[in-house]
C-alpha positions in Angstrom: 127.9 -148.9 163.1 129.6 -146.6 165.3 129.3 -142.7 164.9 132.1 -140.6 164.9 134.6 -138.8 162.4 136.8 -141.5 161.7 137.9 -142.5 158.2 136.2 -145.8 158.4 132.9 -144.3 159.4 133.0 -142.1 156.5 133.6 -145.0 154.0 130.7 -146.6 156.0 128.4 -143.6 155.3 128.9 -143.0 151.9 128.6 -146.7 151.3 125.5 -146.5 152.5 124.8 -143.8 150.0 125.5 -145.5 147.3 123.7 -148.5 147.7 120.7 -146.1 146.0 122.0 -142.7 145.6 123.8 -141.7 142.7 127.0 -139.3 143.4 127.4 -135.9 141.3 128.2 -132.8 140.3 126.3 -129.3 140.7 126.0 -128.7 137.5 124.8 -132.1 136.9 121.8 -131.7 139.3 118.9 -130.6 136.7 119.5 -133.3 134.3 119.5 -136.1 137.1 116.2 -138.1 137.9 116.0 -140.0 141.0 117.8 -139.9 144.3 121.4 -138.3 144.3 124.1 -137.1 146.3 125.9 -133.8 145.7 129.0 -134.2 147.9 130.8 -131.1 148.6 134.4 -130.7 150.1 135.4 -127.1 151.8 139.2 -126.6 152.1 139.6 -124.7 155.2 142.8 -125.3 156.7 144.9 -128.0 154.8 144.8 -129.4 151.6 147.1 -132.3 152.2 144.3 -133.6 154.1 142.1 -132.7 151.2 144.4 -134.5 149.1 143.7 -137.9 151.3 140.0 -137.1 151.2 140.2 -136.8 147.1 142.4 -140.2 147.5 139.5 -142.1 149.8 136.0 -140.4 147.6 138.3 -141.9 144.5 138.9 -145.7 145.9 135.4 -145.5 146.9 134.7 -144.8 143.1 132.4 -141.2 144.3 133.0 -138.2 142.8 133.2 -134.6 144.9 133.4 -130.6 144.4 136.3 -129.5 146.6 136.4 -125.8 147.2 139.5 -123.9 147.3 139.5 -120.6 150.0 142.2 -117.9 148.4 142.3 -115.9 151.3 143.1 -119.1 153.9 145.8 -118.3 156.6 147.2 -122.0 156.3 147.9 -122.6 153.0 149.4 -120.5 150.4 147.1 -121.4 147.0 149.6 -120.2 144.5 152.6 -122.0 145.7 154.0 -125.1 144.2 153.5 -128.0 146.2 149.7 -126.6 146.6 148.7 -126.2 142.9 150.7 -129.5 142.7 148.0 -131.3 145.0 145.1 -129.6 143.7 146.1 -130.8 140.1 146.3 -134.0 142.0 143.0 -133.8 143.1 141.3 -133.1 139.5 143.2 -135.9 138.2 141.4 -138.2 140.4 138.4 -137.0 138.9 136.7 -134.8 141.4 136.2 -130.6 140.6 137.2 -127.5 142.0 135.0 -124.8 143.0 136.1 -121.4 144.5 135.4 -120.7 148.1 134.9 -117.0 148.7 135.4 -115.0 152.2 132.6 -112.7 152.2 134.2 -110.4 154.9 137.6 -110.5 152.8 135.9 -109.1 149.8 133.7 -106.4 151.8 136.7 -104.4 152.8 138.0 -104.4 148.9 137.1 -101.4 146.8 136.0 -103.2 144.1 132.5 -104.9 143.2 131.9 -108.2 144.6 131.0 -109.5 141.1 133.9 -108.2 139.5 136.3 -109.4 141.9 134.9 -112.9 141.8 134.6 -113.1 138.3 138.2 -112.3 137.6 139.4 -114.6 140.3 137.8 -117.6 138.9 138.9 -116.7 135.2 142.7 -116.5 136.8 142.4 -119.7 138.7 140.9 -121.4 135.8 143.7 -120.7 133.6 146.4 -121.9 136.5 145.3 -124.5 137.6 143.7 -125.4 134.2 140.4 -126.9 135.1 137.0 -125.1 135.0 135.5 -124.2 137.8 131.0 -123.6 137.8 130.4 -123.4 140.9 131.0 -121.3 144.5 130.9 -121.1 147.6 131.1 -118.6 150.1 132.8 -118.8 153.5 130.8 -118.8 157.3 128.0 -117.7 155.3 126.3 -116.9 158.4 128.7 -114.2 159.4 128.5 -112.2 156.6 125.8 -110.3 154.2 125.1 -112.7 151.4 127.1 -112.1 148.0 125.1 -112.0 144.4 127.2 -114.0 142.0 128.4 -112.9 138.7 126.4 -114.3 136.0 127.0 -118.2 134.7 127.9 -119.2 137.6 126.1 -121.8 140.6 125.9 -120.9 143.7 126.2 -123.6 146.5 124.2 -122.2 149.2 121.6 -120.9 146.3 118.2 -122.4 146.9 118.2 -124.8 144.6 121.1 -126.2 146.2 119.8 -126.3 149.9 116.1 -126.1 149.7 114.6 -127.7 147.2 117.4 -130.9 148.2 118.6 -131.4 151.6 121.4 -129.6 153.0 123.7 -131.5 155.7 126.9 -130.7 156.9 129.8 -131.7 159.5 130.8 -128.5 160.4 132.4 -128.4 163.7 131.8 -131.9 164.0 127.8 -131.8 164.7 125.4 -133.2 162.8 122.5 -130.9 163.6 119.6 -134.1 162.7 121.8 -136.6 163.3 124.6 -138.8 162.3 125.3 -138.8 158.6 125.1 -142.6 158.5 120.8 -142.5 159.1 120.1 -140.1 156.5 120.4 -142.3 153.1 116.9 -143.6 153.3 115.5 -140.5 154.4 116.5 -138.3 151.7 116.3 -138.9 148.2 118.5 -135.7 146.8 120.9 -133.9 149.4 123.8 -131.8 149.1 126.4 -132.9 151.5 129.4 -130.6 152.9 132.6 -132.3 154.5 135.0 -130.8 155.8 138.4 -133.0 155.0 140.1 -131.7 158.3 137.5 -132.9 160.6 138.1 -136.4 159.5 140.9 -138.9 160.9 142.3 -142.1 161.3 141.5 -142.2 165.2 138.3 -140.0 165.1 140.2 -136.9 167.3 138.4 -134.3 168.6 138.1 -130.8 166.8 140.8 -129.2 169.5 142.9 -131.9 168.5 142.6 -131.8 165.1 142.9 -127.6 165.2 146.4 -128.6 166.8 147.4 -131.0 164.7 146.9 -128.2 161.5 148.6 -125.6 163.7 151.6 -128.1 164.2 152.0 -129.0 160.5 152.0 -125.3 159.9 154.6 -124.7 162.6 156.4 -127.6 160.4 156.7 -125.9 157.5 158.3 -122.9 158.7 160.9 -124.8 160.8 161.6 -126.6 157.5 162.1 -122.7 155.8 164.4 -121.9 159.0 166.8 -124.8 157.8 166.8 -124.4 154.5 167.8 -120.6 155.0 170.4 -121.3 157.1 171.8 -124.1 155.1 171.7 -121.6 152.5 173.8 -118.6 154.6 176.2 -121.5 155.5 176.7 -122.0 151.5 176.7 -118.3 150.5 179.3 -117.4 153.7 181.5 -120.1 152.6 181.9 -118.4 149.0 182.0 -115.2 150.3 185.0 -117.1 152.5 186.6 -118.6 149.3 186.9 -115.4 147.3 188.4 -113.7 150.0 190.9 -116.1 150.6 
C-alpha cells in the first residue's frame, strides 16, 4: 500500500477501517459499544470537491459530518449552486455541521453564543437538515469558543481525548500514515480535508492553485455573462431608438 493523498489511497484506508470499525455520527458516539470511526469532513476552500468526497464516503457505503465555514473567501454558502451541492451532500446520507471562524466572530459585537446559535437555527431552516454539532476553525489560532447549549463540540474532549484524534491537515500525518492506524485504535475521530485529496496525489501548492484557478473560473464565467448581457440590453436600447 502506498502512502500518499490520492483518491485510491483513501478508499484503501477507510477499507481498512471498516474491516472492524463501525463508521458514525457524533451524536451517535455514547450509545456505540466497540471500535468506531467518527469521520469528519472540514470545507475549507471548495465544496465541489466536497461534493466528490460525499460521492466516494457514499459508494464506499461510510457515512461523514461535513462542516460548512460561513465566513470562507472561496465559496459563497448562500448561493445557488452551493446550497444546491450541500443538499446533495445530505441526500447521500452524510450531515452537516457548522464550522465557525473564531477570529471572524471576535471582532463582532455580539456574544459568541448568540451569534452561533442564531446561525445554526438560520442554516437549519435553509438548507433544511439539522445540524448537532460544530466546529471551530484553526482552532490553534484563536482563544477557544464556549458553545451555546445542546450543541457538540468537535474539538470538546470527549471528542479528541477520551477517542483518538487524527487529522490530514496540511497533508501530514503527525504519527503516521492513516492507513496503520486501524488496529491501533479502537474509537478515533478522524478529520479530512476533501481539498487535500486527488486523483494524482498533487502536492498542497498544487492543489492551493488548482482552488485559486477554479475561483479565477468562476469570475471569468461572470465577466461573459455580463457582457453578453450589455450586448442584449445595448441592442434594445438600439431598437427603440431606431
Amino acid at each position: 500500500m502506498s502512502c500518499n493523498f490520492s483518491i485510491s489511497h483513501y478508499q484503501e484506508i477507510i477499507r481498512n477501517f471498516q474491516k472492524d470499525h463501525q463508521f458514525i455520527f457524533f451524536d451517535q458516539a455514547k450509545k456505540t459499544q466497540g471500535r468506531f470511526v467518527i469521520l469528519r469532513h472540514d470545507i475549507d476552500y471548495s465544496l465541489k470537491k466536497a461534493l466528490k468526497m460525499a460521492q466516494i464516503d457514499k459508494s464506499l457505503n461510510i457515512k461523514a459530518t461535513f462542516f460548512i465555514l460561513i465566513s470562507c473567501p472561496y465559496y459563497n454558502l448562500f448561493e445557488i449552486k452551493s446550497l444546491a451541492i450541500i443538499k446533495q451532500i445530505c441526500l447521500l446520507g452524510h450531515q452537516i455541521g457548522l464550522h465557525y471562524d473564531g477570529a471572524m466572530i471576535e471582532n463582532l459585537n455580539i456574544s459568541p453564543q448568540i451569534f452561533l446559535k442564531n446561525t445554526v437555527k438560520y442554516l437549519e431552516k435553509i438548507i433544511q437538515t439539522k445540524i448537532a454539532v460544530l466546529a471551530q476553525h484553526n482552532p490553534a489560532e484563536t482563544k477557544k469558543i464556549i458553545l451555546p447549549t445542546g450543541y457538540l463540540d468537535a474539538y470538546s474532549t470527549q471528542f479528541t481525548h477520551n477517542i483518538k484524534y487524527l487529522s490530514d491537515s496540511c497533508q501530514k500525518w503527525h504519527d503516521g500514515c492513516l492507513c496503520r492506524m486501524s488496529e491501533k485504535y479502537p474509537q478515533l475521530q478522524i478529520l479530512i480535508h476533501p481539498y487535500l485529496w486527488s486523483e494524482k496525489s498533487l502536492k498542497l501548492d498544487q492543489l492551493r492553485r488548482q482552488v485559486t484557478k477554479e475561483k479565477i473560473q468562476e469570475f471569468k464565467d461572470w465577466e461573459r455573462f455580463f457582457k453578453k448581457m450589455n450586448i442584449q440590453r445595448n441592442r434594445q436600447i438600439s431598437s427603440k431608438l431606431a
